[in-house]
Each structure stands twice: as structure tokens, then as C-alpha cells.
C-alpha positions as CSV (number, residue, x, y, z in Angstrom):
1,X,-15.5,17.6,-8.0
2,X,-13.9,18.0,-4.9
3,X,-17.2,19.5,-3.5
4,X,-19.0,16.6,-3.9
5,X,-20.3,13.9,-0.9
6,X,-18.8,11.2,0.2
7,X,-20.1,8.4,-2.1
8,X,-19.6,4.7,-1.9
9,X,-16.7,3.4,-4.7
10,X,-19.6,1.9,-7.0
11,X,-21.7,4.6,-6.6
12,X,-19.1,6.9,-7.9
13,X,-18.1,5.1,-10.5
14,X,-21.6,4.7,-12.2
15,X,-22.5,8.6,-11.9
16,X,-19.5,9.1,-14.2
17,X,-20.3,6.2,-16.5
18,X,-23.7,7.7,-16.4
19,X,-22.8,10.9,-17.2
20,X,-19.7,10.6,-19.4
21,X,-20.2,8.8,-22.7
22,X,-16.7,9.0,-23.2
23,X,-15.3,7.5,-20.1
24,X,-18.0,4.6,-20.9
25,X,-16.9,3.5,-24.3
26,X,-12.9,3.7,-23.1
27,X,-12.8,2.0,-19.6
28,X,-16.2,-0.4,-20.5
29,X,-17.6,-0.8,-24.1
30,X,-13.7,-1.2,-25.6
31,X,-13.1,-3.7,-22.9
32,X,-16.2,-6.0,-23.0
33,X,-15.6,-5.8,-26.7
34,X,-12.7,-5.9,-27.8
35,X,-13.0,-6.8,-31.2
36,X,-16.1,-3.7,-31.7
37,X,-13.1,-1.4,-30.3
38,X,-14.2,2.5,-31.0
39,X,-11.4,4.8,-31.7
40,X,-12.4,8.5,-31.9
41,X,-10.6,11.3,-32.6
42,X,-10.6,14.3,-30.3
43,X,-13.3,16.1,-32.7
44,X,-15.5,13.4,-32.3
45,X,-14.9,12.6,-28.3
46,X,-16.1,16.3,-27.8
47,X,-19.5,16.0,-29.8
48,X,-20.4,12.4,-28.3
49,X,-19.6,14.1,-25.2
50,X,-21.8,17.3,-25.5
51,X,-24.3,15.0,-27.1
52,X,-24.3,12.8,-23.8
53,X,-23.7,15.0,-21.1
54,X,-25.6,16.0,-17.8
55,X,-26.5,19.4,-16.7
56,X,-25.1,19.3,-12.8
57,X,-27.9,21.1,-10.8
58,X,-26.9,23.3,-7.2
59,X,-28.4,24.1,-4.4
60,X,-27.5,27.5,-4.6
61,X,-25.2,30.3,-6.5
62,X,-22.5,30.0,-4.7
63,X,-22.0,26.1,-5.1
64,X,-22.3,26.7,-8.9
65,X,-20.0,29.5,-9.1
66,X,-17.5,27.3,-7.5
67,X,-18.1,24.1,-9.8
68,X,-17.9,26.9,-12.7
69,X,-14.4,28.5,-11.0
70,X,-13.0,24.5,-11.1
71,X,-13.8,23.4,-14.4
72,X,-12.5,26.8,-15.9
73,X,-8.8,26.0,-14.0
74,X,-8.9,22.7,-15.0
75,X,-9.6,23.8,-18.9
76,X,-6.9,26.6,-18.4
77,X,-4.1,23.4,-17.2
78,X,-5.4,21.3,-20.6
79,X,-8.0,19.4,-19.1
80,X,-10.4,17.8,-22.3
81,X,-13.9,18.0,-21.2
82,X,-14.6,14.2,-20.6
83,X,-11.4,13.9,-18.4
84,X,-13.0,16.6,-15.7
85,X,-16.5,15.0,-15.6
């Protein structure tokens, strides 16, 4: 989110892995193993997702009205859950 600190590459990356089981099984699991490759439908990326996923915490309202006002437009252009986080 575009609100969010400035965060070394690495650091980044691993806060989505951690919080996105989708985003892990497509850009690591699938490509470590290759021949274990997981396809899912979009059904089932959904409920691995809300199985998996983080609850973001603010500091205050208005920081969470904000995160709430960006994932809403980015649901309204066709963003999938698991593509945003």
C-alpha cells in the first residue's frame, strides 16, 4: 500500500510471502518444485487466501479508512484479493 514505510527489497518481499499464501505457492512453492506444481482455481485461491491472511493493524482511524478507501478502488478496477496484498 502506498502508505506504507520505506522497507528494504527483502523485507518487502517476505511481509507479502508472509502474508499472502497465494503469492507464496505461485512465485516460490511452484518454482522450488516444479514437479509438486499447485494449480488452483479462482474458488479455491480465495479460500486459501481468507484462510491465510493477516489482519493489517493502524495506528489510528484515519490510516484505516484510507487502507479501506484503496482496497475498495482496487476491487472496483478487478483487482482479486491476493493481487492487492
Amino acid at each position: 500500500m502506498s502508505n506504507k514505510k520505506q522497507l528494504p527489497e527483502w523485507e518487502k518481499e517476505f511481509n507479502r510471502v508472509k502474508n499472502n499464501s497465494i503469492y507464496f505457492l505461485e512465485v516460490y512453492y511452484n518454482q522450488i518444485y516444479p514437479d509438486k506444481k499447485v494449480a488452483l482455481s479462482k474458488e479455491e485461491k480465495q479460500a486459501f487466501f481468507d484462510k491465510y491472511k493477516g489482519v493489517p493493524l493502524f495506528e489510528d482511524m484515519d490510516k484505516w479508512a484510507a487502507y479501506t478507501k484503496e482496497i475498495k478502488q482496487l476491487k472496483n478496477e478487478g483487482y482479486e484479493d491476493w493481487e492487492i496484498l
